[in-house]
N, CA, C and O of each residue as an XYZ file, in Angstrom:
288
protein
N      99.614     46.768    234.972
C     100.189     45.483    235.240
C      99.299     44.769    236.268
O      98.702     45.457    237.096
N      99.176     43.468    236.267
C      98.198     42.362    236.913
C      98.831     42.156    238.073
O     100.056     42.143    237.946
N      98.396     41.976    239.252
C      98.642     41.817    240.262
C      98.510     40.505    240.780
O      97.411     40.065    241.118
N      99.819     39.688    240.886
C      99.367     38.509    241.231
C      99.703     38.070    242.795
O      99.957     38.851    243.712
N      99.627     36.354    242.882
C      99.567     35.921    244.282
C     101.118     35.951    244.633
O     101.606     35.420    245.630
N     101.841     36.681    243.625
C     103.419     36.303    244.205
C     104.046     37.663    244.213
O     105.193     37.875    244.605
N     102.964     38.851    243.613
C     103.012     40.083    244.190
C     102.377     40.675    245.840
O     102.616     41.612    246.602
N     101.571     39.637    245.799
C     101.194     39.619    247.238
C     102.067     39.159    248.405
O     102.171     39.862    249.409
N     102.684     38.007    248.287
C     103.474     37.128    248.924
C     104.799     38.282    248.980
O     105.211     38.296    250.139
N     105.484     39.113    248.224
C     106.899     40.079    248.103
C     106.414     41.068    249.109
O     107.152     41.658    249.898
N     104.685     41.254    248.996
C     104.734     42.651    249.788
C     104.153     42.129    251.524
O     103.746     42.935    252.361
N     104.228     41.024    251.681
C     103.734     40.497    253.109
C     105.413     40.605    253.671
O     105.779     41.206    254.681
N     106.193     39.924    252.811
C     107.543     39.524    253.236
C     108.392     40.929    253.332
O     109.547     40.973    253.756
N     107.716     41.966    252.918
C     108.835     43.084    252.979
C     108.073     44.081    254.091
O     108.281     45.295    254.088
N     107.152     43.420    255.058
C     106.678     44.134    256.037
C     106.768     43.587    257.163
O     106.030     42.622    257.359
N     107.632     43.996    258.178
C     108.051     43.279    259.619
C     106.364     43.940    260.193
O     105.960     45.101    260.128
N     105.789     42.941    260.635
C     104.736     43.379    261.833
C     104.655     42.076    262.553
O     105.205     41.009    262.280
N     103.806     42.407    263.585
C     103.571     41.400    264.324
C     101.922     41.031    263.620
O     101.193     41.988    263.358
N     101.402     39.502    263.335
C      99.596     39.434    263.115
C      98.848     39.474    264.010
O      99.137     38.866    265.041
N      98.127     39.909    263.950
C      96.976     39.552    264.570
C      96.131     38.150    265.442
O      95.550     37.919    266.502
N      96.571     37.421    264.068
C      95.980     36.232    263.913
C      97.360     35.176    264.409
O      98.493     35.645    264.304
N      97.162     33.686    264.968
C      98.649     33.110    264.869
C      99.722     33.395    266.000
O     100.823     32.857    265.888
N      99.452     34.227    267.099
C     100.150     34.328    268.100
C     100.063     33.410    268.986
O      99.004     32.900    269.351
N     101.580     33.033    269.549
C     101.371     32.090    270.676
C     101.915     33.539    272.161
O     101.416     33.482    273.285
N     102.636     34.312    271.882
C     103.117     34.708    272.823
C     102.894     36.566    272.541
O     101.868     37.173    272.846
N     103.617     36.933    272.166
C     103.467     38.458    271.276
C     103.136     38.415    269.742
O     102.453     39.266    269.171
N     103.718     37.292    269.132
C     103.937     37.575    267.396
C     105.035     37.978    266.785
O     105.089     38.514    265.678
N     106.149     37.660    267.682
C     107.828     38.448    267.315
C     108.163     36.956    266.393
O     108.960     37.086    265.463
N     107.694     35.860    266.589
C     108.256     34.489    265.997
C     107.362     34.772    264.328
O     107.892     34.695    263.219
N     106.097     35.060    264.589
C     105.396     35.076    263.596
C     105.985     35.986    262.635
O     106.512     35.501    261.634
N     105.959     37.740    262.872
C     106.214     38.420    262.414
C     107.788     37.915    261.059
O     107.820     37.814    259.832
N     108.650     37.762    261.967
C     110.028     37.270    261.311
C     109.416     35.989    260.339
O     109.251     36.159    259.131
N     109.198     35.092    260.805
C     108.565     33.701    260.152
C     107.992     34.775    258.389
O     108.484     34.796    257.261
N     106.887     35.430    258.955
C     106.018     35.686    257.637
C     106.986     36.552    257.098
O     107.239     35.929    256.068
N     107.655     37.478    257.067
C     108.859     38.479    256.715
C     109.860     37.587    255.618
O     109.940     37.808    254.409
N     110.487     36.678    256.271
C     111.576     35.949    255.285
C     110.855     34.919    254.489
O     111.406     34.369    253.535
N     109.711     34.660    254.832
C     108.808     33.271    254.163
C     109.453     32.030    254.659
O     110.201     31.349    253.957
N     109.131     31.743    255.940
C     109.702     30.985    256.718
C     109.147     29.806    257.563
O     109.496     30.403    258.581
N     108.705     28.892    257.956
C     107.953     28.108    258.677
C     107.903     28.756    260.022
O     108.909     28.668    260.726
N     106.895     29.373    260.448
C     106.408     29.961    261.823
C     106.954     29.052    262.959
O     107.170     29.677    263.998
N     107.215     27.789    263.004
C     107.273     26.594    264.223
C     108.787     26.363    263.841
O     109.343     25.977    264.869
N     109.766     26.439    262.718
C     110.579     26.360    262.880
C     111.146     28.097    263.476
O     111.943     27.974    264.406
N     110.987     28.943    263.261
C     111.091     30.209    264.207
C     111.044     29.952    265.395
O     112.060     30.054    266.084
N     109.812     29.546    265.934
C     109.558     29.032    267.436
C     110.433     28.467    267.911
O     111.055     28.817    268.914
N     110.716     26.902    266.841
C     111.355     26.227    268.141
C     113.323     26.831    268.259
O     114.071     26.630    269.216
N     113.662     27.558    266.956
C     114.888     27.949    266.838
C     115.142     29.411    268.320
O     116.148     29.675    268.979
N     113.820     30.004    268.339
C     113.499     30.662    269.767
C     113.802     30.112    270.671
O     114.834     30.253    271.328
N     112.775     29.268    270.863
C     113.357     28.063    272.059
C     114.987     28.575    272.744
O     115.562     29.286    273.569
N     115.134     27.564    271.642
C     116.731     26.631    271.690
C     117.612     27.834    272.299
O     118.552     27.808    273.094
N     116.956     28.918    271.624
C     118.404     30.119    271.488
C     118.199     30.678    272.837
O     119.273     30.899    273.397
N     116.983     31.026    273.651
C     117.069     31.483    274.955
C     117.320     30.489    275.874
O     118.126     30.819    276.743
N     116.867     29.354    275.948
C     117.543     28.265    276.715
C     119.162     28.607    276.581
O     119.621     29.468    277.331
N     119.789     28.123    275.893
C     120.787     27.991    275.733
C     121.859     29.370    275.640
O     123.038     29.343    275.992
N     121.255     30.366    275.172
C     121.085     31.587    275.360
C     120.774     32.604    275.635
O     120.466     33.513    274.864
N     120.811     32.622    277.072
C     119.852     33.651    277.750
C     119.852     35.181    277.495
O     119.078     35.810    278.217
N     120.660     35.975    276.498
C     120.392     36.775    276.133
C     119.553     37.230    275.204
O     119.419     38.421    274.924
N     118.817     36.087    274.569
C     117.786     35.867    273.160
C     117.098     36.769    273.843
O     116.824     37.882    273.392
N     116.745     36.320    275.064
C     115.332     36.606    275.736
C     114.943     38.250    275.531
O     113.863     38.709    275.161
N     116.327     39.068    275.937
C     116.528     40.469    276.040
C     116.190     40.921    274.551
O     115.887     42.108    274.435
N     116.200     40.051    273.252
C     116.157     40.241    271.866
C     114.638     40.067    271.858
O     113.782     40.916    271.606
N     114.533     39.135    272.099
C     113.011     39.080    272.112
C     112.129     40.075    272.487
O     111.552     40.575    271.521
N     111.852     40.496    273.484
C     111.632     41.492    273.915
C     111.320     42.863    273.353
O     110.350     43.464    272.893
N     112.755     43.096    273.638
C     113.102     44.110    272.390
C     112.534     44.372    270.853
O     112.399     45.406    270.200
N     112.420     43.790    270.733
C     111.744     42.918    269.491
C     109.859     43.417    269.169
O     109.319     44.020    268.241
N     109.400     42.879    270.289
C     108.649     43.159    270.794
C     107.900     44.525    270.744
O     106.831     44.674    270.152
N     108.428     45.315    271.286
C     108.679     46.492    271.423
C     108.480     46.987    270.022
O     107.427     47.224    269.429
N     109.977     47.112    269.543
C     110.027     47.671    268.094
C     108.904     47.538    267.073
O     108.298     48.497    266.595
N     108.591     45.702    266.660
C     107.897     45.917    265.687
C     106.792     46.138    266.002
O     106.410     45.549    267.013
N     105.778     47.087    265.278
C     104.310     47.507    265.271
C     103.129     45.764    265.161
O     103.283     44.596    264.803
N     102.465     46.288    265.500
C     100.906     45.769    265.367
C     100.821     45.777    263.584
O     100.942     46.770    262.867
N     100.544     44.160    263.088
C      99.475     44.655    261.659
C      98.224     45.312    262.243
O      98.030     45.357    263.458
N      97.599     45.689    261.572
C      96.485     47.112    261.138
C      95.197     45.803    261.155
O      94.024     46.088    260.911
C-alpha cells in the first residue's frame, strides 16, 4: 500500500512530542497544536488566557513539560 501525505499527517498527529523546530518557550503549545492538527498560535494564545485567568494552567504546563519527550 502507497504511502501518502495524509498517512503522514495521522502519524505526526498520533505522536505527542515536543519539535525541535517552532518553539517559543518549551514546545508544550506546539507539541498539542501538531498532535490534534491545530493552529500552533491559537494553542498559544488559548495558553495565555488560561494561566492569566487561571493560574493553575501554569502548574499544567509545566507538568506538561516534563512528561512529553523531545522529537528525535
Amino acid at each position: 500500500m502507497r504511502r501518502g501525505r495524509t498517512t503522514s499527517r495521522m502519524e505526526n498527529m498520533n505522536a505527542l512530542m515536543r519539535p525541535r523546530q517552532g518553539r517559543l518557550i518549551a514546545g508544550v503549545c506546539a507539541a498539542v497544536a501538531n498532535r490534534f492538527g491545530w493552529n500552533v498560535t491559537l494553542v498559544r494564545v488559548l495558553t495565555v488566557i488560561a494561566v492569566v485567568f487561571f493560574g493553575l494552567s501554569l502548574w499544567a504546563y509545566i507538568l506538561l513539560w516534563i512528561l512529553i519527550p523531545n522529537e528525535l
